[in-house]
N, C-alpha and C positions, 0 to 999 in steps of 0.2 A: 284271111285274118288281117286285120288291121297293123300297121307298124308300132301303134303304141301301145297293142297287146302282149310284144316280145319283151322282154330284157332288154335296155339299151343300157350302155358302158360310158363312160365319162372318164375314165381315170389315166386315158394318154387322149393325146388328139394326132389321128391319123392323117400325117402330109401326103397332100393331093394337089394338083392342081384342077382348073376349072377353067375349059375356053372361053375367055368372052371374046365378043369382036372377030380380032384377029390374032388374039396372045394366049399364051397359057398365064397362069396370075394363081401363085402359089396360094391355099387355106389349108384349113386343120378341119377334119371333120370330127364334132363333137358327138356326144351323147346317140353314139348311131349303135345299130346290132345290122344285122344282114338283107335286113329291108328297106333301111336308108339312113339317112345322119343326118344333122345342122351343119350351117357352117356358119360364119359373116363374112361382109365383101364392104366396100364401100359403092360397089356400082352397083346400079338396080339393076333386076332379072326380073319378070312379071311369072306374076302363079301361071301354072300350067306351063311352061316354057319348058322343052327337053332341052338340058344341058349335057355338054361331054366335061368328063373329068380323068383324071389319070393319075396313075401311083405309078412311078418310076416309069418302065415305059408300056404297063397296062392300063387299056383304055375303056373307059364303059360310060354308058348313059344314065341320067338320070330325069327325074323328073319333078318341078318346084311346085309343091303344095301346099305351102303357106309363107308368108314373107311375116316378118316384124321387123318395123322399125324401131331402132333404141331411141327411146326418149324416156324413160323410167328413169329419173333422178340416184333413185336405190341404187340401181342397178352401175351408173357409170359411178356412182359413191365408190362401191365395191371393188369397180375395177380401176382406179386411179389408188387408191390404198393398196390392190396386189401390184401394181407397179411399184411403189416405194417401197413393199416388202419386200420385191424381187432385187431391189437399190441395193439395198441394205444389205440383205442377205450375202450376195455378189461379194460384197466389201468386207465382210465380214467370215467367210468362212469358206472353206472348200472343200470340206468333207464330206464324200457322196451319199452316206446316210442321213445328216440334219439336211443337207441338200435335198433329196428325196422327198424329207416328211414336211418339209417347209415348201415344195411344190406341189406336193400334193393336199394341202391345208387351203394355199390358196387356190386352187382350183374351186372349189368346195363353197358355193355358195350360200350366203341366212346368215354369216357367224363374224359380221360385223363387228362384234366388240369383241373377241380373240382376234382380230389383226389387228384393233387400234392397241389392246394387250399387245401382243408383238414387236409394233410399230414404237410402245412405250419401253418395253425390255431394252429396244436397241439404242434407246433414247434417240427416237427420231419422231416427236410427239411432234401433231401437226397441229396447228393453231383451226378452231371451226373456218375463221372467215379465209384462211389459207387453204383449206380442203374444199371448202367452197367454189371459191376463186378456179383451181384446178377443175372441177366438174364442170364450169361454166364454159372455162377452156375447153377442156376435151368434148365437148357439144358442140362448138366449134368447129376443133380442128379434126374431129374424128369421127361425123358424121359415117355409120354403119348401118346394114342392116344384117339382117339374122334368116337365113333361108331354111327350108326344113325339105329335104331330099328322098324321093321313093325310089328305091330303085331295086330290081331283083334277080340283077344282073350275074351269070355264074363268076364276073373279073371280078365284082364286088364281093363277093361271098369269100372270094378267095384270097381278099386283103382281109377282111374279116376275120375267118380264121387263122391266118397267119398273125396276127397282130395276138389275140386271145393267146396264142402260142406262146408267144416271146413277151407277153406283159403281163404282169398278178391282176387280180380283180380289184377295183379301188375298196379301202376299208368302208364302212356304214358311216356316216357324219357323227353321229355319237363317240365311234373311237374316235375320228381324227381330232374331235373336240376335245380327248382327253389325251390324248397323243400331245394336243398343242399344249395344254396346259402343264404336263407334264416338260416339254422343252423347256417352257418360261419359268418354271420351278428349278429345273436343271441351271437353267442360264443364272438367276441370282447367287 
């Protein structure tokens, strides 16, 4: 069975590290279930390359089958706006359930205009050519890519269900969209 016939998860990102070289080099593996995950790196790793990775001090292999480079405008749009949410946020609150639903909202990609919503609640409205400016930056200085991991390893399997253990399942983007809006209702 193919890996993106299972269920994959999105709603923590499971720290790992990943040898390259000669170093371990901390990531988060995304959207993965028991047969493999994404992650981003800023160093290249070529498809097909077995990598080793590691969760605390279990070790397993994997293997890279498909790489993307970020260059989707969209997409660094999205994540230079959850940095300023996460700004903002920080500064503003510390209570672990608006906490919680405000990291799990930006997590949650497509829903664009709920952070600049957001971003306006805290009044922290960013001018276009200032948001711009930022994404050009971050193209810059953030050059990443996006690997996509197979692996069916029993180490793996056994972060896997330990992680499902100790974490809920992320809500459907519909609630969190109404989740959010309901904050910014609250907030006013």
């Amino acid at each position: 069975m193919k890996a993106r016939a299972k269920e994959r998860y999105n709603h923590i990102g499971i720290k790992l590290q990943v040898h390259i070289d000669t170093a371990w080099v901390p990531i988060k593996a995304m959207d993965w279930n028991e047969e493999g995950f994404n992650f981003h790196l800023s160093q290249t790793i070529a498809k097909g390359s077995e990598v080793f990775f590691k969760n605390e001090q279990v070790q397993f292999s994997g293997t890279i089958v498909w790489v993307l480079e970020h260059e989707d405008a969209e997409t660094i749009r999205e994540m230079v706006l959850n940095n300023l949410i996460f700004k903002q946020v920080m500064k503003r609150t510390n209570n672990v359930n608006t906490l919680r639903r405000i990291f799990t909202m930006v997590r949650t990609l497509g829903i664009l205009e709920e952070k600049q919503q957001l971003l306006d609640l805290f009044d922290a409205q960013i001018a276009e050519n200032d948001l711009t400016a930022l994404v050009d930056e971050y193209k810059i200085t953030s050059e990443f890519y996006r690997y996509g991991v197979k692996t069916e390893t029993p180490e793996w399997s056994k972060v896997v269900q330990q992680t499902l253990k100790t974490e809920p399942k992320v809500k459907v983007k519909d609630e969190l969209v109404q989740e959010l809006l309901e904050i910014i209702k609250e907030s006013r």
